[in-house]
LOLUM-439441 format. One record per residue (C-alpha): y, x, z; residue number from 1. Coordinates in nm, 2 decimals, decimal comma, padded with zeros to 4 digits. Layout:
Y	X	Z	NUM .
...
***
This chain:
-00,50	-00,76	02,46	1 .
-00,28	-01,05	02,36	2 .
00,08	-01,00	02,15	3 .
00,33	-01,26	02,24	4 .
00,59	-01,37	01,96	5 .
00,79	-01,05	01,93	6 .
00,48	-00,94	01,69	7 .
00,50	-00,95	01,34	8 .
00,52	-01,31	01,20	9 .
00,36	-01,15	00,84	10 .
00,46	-01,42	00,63	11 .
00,19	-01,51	00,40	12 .
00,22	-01,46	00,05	13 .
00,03	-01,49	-00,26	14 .
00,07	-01,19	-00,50	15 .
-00,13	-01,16	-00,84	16 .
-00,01	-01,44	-01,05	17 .
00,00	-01,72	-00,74	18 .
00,37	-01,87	-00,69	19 .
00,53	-01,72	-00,40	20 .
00,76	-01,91	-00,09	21 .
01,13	-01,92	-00,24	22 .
01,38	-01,73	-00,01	23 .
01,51	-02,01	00,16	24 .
01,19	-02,11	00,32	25 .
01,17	-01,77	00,45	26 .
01,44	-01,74	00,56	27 .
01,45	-02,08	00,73	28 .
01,10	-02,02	00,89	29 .
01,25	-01,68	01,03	30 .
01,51	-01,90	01,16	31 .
01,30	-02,14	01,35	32 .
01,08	-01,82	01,47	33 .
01,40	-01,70	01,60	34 .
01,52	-02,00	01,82	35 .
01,17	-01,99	01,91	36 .
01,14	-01,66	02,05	37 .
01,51	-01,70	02,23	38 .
01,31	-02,01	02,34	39 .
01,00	-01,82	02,52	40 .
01,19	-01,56	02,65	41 .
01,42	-01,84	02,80	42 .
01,10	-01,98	02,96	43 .
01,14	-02,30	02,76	44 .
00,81	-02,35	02,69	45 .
00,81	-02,69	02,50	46 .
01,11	-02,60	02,31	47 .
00,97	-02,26	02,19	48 .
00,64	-02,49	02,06	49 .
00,87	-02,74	01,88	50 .
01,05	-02,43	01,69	51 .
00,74	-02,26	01,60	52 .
00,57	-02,51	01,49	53 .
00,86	-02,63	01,27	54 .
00,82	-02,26	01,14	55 .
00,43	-02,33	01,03	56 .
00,54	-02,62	00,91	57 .
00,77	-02,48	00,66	58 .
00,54	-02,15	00,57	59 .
00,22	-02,15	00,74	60 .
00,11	-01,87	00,91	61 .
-00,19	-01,87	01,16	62 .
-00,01	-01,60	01,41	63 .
00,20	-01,88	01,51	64 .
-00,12	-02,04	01,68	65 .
-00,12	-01,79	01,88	66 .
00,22	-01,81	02,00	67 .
00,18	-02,16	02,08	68 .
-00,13	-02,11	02,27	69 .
00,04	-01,88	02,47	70 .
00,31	-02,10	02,56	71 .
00,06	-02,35	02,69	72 .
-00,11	-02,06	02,88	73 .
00,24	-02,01	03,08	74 .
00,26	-02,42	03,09	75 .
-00,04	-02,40	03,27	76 .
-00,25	-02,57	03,03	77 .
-00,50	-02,37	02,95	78 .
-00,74	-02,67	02,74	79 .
-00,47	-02,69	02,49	80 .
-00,44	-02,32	02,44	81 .
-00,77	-02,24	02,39	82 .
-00,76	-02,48	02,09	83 .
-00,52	-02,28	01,95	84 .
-00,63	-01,98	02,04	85 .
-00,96	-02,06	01,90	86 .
-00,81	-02,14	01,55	87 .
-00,64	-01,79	01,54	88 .
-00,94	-01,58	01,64	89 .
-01,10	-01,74	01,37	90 .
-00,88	-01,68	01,12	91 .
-01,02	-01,29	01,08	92 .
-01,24	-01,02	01,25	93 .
-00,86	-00,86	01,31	94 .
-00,73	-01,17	01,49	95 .
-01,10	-01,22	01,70	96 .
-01,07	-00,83	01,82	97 .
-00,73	-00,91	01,93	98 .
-00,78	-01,22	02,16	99 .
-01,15	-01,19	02,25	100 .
-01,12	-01,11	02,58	101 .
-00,86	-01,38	02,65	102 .
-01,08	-01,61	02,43	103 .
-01,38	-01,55	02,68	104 .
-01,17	-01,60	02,97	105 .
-01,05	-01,92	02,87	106 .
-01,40	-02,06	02,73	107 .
-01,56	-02,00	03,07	108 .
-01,26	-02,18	03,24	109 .
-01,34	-02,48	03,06	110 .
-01,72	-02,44	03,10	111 .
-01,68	-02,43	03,46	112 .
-01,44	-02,76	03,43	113 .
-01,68	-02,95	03,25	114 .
-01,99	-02,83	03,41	115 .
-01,83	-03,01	03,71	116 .
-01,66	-03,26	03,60	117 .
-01,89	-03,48	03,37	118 .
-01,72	-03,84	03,33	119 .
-01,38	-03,78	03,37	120 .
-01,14	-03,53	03,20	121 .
-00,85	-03,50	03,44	122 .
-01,08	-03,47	03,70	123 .
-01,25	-03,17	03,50	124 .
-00,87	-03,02	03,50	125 .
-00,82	-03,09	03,85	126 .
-01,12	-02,90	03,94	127 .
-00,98	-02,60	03,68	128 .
-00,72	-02,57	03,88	129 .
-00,89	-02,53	04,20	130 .
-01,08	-02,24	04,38	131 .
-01,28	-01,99	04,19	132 .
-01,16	-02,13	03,84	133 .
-00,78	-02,04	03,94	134 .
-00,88	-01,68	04,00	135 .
-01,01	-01,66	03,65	136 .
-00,72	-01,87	03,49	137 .
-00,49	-01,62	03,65	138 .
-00,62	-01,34	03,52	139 .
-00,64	-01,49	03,18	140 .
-00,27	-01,58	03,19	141 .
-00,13	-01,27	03,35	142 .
-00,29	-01,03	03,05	143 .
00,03	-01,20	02,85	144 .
00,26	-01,22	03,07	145 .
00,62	-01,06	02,96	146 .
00,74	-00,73	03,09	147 .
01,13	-00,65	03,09	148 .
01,23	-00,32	02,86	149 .
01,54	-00,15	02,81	150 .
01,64	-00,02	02,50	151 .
01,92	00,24	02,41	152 .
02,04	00,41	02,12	153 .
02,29	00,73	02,07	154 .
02,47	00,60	01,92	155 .
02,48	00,28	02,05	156 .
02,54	00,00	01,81	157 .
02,19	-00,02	01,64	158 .
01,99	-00,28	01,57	159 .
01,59	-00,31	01,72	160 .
01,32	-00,43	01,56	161 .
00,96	-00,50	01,69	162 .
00,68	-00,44	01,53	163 .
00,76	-00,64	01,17	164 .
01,16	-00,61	01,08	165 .
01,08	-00,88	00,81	166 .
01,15	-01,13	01,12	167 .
01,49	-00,97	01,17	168 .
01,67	-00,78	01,48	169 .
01,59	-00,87	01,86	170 .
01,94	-00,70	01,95	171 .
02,13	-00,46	01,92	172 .
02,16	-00,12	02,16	173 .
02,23	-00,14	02,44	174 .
01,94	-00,37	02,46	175 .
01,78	-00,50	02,79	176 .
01,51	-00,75	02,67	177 .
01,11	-00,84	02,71	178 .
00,79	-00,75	02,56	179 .
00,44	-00,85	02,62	180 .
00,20	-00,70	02,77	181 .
00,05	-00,45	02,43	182 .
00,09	-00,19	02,21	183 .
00,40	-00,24	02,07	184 .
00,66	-00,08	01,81	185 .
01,01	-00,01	01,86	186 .
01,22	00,03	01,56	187 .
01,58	00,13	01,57	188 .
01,81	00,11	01,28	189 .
02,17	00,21	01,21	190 .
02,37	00,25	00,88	191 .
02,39	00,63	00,76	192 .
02,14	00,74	01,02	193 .
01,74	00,81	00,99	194 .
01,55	00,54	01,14	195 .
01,37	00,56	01,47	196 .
01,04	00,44	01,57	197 .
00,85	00,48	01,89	198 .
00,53	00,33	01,99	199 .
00,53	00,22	02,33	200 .
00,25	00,08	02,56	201 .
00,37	-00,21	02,76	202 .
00,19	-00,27	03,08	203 .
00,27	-00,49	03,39	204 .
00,53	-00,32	03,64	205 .
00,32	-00,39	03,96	206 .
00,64	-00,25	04,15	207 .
00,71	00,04	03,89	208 .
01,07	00,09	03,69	209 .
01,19	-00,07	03,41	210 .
01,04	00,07	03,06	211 .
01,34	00,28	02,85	212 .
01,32	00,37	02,51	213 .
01,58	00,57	02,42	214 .
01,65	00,66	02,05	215 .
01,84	00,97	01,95	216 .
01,93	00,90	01,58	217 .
01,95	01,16	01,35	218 .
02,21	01,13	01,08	219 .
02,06	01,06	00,77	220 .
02,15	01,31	00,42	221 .
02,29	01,23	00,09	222 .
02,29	01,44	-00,22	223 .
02,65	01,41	-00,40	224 .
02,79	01,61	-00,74	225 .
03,16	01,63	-00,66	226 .
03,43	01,69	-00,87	227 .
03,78	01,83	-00,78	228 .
04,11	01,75	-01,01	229 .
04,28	01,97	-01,01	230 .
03,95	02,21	-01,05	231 .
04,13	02,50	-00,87	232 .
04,18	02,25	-00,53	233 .
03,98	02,34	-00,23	234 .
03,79	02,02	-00,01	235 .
03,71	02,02	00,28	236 .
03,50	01,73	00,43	237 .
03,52	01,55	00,82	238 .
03,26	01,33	00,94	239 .
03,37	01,02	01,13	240 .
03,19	01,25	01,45	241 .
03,42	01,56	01,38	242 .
03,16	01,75	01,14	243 .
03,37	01,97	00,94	244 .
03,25	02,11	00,61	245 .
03,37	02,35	00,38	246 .
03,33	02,25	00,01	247 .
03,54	02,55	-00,13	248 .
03,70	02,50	-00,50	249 .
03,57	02,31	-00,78	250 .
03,38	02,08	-00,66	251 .
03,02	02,02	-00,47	252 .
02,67	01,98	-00,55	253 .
02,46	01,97	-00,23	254 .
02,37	01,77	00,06	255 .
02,60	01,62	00,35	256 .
02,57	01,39	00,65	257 .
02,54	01,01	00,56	258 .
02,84	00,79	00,69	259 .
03,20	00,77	00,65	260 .
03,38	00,99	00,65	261 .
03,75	01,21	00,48	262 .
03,75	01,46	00,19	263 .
04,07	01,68	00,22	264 .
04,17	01,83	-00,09	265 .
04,44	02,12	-00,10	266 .
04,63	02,28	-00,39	267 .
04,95	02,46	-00,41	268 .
05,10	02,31	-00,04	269 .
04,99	01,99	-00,14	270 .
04,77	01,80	00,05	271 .
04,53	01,47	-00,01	272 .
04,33	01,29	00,29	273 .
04,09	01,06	00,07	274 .
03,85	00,80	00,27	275 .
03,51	00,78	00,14	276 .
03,15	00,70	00,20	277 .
02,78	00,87	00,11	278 .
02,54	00,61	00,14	279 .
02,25	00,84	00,11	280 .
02,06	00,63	-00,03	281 .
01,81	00,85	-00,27	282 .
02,01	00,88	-00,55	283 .
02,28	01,14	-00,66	284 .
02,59	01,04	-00,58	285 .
02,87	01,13	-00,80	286 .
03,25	01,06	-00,77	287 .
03,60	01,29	-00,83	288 .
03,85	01,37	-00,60	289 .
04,17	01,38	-00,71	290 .
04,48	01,55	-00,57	291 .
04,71	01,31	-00,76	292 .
04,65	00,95	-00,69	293 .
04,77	00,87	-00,98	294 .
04,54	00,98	-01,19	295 .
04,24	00,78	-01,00	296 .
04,05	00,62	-01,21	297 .
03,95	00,28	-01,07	298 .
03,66	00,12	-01,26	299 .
03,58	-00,24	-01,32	300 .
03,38	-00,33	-01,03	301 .
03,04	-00,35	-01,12	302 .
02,83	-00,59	-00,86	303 .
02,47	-00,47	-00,81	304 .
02,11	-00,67	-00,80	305 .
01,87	-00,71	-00,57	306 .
01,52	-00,56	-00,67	307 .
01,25	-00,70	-00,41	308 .
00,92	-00,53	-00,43	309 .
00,63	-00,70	-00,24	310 .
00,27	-00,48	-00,12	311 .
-00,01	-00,58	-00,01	312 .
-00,16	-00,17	00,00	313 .
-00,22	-00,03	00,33	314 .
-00,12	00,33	00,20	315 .
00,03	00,29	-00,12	316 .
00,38	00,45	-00,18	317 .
00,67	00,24	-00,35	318 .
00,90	00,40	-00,54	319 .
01,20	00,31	-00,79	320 .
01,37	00,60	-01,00	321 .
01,17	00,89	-00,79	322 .
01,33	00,76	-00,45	323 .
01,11	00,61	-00,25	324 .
01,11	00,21	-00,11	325 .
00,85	00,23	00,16	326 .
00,50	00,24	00,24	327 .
00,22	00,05	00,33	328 .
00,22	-00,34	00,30	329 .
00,53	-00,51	00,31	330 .
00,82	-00,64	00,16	331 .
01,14	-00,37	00,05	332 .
01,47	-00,42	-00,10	333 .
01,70	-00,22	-00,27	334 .
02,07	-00,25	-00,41	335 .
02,05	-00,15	-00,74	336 .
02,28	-00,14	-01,06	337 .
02,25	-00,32	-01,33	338 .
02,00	-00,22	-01,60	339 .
01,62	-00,14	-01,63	340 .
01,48	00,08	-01,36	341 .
01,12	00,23	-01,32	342 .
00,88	00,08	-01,02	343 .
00,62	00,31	-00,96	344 .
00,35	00,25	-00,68	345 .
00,09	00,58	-00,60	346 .
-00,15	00,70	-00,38	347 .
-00,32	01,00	-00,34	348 .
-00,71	00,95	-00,52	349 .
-00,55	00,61	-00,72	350 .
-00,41	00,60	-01,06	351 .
-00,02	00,52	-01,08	352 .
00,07	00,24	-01,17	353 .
00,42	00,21	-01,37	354 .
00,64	-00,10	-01,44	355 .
01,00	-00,06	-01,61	356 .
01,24	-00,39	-01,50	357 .
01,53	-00,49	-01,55	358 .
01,82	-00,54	-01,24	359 .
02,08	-00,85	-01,35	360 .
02,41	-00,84	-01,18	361 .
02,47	-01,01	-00,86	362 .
02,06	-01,14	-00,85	363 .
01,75	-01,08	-00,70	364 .
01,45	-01,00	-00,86	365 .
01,06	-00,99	-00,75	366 .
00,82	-00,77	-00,83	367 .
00,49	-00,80	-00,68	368 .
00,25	-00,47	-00,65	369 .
-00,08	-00,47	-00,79	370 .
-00,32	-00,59	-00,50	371 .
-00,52	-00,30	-00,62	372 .
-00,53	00,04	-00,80	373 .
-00,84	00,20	-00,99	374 .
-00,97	00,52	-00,84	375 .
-00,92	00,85	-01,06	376 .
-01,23	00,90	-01,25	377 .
-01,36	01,28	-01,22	378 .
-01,51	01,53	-01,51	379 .
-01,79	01,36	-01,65	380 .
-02,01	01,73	-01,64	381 .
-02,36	01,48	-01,73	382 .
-02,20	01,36	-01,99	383 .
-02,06	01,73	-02,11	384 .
-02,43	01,91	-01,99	385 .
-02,65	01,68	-02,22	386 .
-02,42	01,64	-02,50	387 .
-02,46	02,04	-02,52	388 .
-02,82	02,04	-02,50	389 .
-02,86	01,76	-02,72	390 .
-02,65	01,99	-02,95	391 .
-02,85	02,29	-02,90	392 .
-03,21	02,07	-02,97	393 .
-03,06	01,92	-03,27	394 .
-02,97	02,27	-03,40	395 .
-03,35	02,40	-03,32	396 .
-03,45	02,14	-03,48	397 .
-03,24	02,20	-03,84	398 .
-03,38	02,59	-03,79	399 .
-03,71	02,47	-03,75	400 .
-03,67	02,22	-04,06	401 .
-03,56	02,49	-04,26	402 .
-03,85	02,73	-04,14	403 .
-04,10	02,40	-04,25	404 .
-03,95	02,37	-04,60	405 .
-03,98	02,74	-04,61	406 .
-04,33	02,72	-04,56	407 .
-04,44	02,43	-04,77	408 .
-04,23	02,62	-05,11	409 .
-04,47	02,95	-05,02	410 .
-04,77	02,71	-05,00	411 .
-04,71	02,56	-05,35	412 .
-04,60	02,92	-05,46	413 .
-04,95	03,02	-05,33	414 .
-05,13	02,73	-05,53	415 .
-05,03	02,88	-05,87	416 .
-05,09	03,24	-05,80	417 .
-05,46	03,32	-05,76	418 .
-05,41	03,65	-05,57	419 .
-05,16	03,51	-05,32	420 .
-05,37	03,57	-05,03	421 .
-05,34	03,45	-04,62	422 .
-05,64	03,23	-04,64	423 .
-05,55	03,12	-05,01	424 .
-05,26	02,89	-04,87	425 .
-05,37	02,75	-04,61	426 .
-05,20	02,93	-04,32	427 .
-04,83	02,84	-04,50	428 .
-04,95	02,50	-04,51	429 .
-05,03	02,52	-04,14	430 .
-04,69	02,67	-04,07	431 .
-04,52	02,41	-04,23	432 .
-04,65	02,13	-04,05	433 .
-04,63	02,34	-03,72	434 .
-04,24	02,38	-03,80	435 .
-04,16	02,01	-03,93	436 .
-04,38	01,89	-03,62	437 .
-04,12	02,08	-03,38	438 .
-03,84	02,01	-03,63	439 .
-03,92	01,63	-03,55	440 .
-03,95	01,65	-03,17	441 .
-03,63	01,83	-03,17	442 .
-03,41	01,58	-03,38	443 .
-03,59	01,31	-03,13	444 .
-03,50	01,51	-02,81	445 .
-03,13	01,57	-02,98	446 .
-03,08	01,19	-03,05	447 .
-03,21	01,10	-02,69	448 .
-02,98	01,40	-02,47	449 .
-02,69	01,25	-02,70	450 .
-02,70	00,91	-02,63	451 .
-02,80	00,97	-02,30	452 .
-02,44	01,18	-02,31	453 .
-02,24	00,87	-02,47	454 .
-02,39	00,67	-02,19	455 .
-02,26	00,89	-01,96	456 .
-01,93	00,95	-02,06	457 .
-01,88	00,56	-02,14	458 .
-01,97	00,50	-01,77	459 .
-01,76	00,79	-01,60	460 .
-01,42	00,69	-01,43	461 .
-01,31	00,50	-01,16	462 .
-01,57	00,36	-00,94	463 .
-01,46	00,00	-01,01	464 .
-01,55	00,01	-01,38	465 .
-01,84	00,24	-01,32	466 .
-01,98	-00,10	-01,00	467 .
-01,91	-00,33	-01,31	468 .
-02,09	-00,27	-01,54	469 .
-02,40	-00,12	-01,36	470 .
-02,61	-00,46	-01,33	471 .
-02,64	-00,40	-01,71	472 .
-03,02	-00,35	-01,81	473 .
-03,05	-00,06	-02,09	474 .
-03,30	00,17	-02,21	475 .
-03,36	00,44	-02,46	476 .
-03,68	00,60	-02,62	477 .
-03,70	00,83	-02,92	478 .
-03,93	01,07	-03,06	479 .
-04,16	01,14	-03,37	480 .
-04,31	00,86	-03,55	481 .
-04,55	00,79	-03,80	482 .
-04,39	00,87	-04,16	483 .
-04,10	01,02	-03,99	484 .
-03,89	00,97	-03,64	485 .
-03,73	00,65	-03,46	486 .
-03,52	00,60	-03,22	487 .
-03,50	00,27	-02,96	488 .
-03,16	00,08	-02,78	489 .
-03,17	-00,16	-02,55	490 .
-02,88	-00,36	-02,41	491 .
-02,98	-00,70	-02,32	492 .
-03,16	-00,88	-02,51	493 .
-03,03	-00,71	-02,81	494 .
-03,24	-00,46	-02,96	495 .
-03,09	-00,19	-03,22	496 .
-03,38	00,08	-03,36	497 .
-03,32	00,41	-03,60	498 .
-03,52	00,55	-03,78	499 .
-03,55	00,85	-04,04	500 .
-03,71	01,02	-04,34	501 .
***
């Protein structure tokens, strides 16, 4: 199923140290997208190809091929859109999936053309234009044709997005507009209010009524600390849609409706209608009310910056000072006030990763996400089970050491005393090198289960450090050897050996 322009124009850019489009090529390539779209849906065809490909031209994005095939599809030319077609679908497995069925439609249009047509080209379109290849061009075209849509909105006022609000708003509610045939998303935005989103399957009408997708906002919350001067006044707080809340005296910490709205503040007969807006924008918002306008305090304007964070993670949450940004790949923007502020991007399974910047007055500042994050290692238990047997070998052998030199001191006692007995000597002797001979395998099973548990433990974590360094070759032998007992590493071509008493 074919998208027309009203999808996402994902404008392409290079994160992880590459130098990224300035914001006046964006936005003048939105621009041109724009007049473009205004262009299609005006059924200028030739127009809407002159503005989108002024938009490639300025950042160049392979989704406008496909526009532009399309509007040579609805010109009736469908030679020149399969070029362009053909150079989206092969852009990505993503792109192919999208347009393969249009793709094949068109490639066996022109098969048929030039399977009759041998010599001559315009005869070859003449004849794709004629009997049996018309059916199949018309099918080809109508899978992206446009389909009209109503849009509402209580209340009305807001702006609609499709699919990629980087381009900007088609409209604003109420919106009667058109859509291609597709999946599509709707997404409805108005100051102070939650925003909506609807995904909506747009087919052709074939007779049927007009699609409507009507969005019933939801006011959005802020959290506010409110003080009261004097602290004995009561407030009282009216939405710009009639909500009335009682604050009571002294203030308010809590949650309202976003939006405008007037705090009434009473003391003693007196009376004091202030104006003000909660943003609700994440953070606390604090301000006093006083009954006295006198004794308002009016700071020095302070004009905020612009922090711009960019992701290129499908589920990775963005986050600066605890609120969160967004989501999922994109491009977010937040107001902020002068000062350093924390960026933190997370998901679930991922380490966190944590950047403090710093917000200058009255700019804008990038930040670009990490274009990946390391996977959270678990408990390395092979590293934590043969370190403790490796432990518990080297111990045996220390009690079996002991027990040999034991042995040996009773043997030499036995020497010098002629009534010393068990086999004059002999079966100390045999004990000791019974003992020393188990003493030494255990040191060599001890020295293998514990660099068998550094190994391990070197090589837990995330995946990603695990997968690089696994094409290293390494071995490890140990055991008793003559005069004593050795030890073998191997990394490489470097060879380190041990070896004792």
């Amino acid at each position: 199923m074919v998208w027309g322009p009203l999808v996402a124009l994902a404008v392409l850019l290079c994160a992880g140290g590459a130098s990224a489009q300035s914001q006046g090529d964006l936005d003048a390539a939105r621009e041109q997208f724009r007049l473009g779209n205004e262009a299609y849906q005006a059924e200028r065809w030739q127009e809407a190809i002159q503005y989108f490909e002024r938009a490639n031209s300025i950042v160049p994005n392979v989704r406008l091929m496909l526009y532009i095939g399309q509007c040579y599809l609805a010109m009736d030319d469908p030679f020149r859109a399969l070029e362009y077609i053909r150079t989206y679908a092969n852009s990505s497995e993503a792109a192919y999936g999208e347009v393969v069925e249009l793709l094949h439609a068109l490639e066996q249009t022109q098969n048929l053309a030039l399977e009759r047509a041998q010599r001559a080209v315009d005869h070859a379109w003449r004849l794709a234009r004629g009997g049996d290849d018309r059916d199949i061009a018309s099918r080809a075209i109508s899978d992206i044709r446009v389909v009209p849509i109503q849009i509402r909105s209580t209340p009305s006022g807001a702006s609609v997005f499709v699919d990629d609000e980087s381009l900007g708003p088609v409209g604003r509610t109420p919106l009667d507009t058109q859509l291609f045939v597709g999946v599509h998303h709707i997404i409805v935005r108005l100051d102070h209010y939650q925003p909506f989103v609807q995904r909506i399957a747009v087919a052709p009408l074939d007779g049927g009524p007009v699609p409507l997708v009507s969005a019933v906002l939801q006011r959005g919350q802020a959290e506010v600390d409110i003080r009261v001067n004097p602290i004995t006044a009561r407030v009282t707080y009216i939405t710009d849609d009639g909500q009335t809340f009682n604050l009571g005296q002294g203030g308010f910490t809590g949650t309202l409706p976003a939006g405008r709205g007037v705090f009434l503040v009473q003391h003693a007969g007196q009376e004091r209608r202030i104006e003000q807006a909660v943003m609700g924008t994440g953070d606390v918002e604090r301000f006093t009310l006083n009954l006295n306008p006198a004794d308002d305090i009016r700071p020095t304007e302070v004009q905020l910056g612009t922090l711009v964070v960019r992701s290129n993670l499908h589920h990775a949450t963005i986050s600066v000072d605890g609120a969160a940004m967004g989501e999922g790949i994109g491009e977010y923007e937040r107001d902020l006030r002068p000062g350093p502020h924390t960026v933190r991007v997370s998901q679930e399974g991922y380490q966190t990763v944590t950047d403090l910047v710093n917000i200058t007055s009255g700019e804008r500042l990038t930040w670009v996400a990490p274009t990946r994050l390391e996977e959270v290692g678990g408990i390395p238990w092979g590293g934590i089970v043969t370190g403790a047997l490796g432990a518990g070998a080297i111990v045996t052998g220390v009690v079996f050491g002991v027990a040999a030199s034991d042995s040996e001191t009773q043997f030499n006692d036995c020497q010098l005393d002629p009534a010393c007995g068990y086999d004059e000597g002999d079966g100390y002797r045999g004990d000791a090198k019974t003992n020393a001979l188990i003493a030494d395998i255990s040191f060599g099973v001890g020295a293998a289960l514990a660099v068998t548990s550094v190994v391990l433990f070197l090589t837990a974590g995330p995946k990603e450090q695990a997968s690089a360094s696994a094409g290293l070759p390494f071995s490890v032998a140990a055991g008793p050897l003559a005069g004593g007992f050795g030890a073998l590493l191997r990394f490489d071509s470097s060879i380190f050996s041990l070896q004792s008493w």
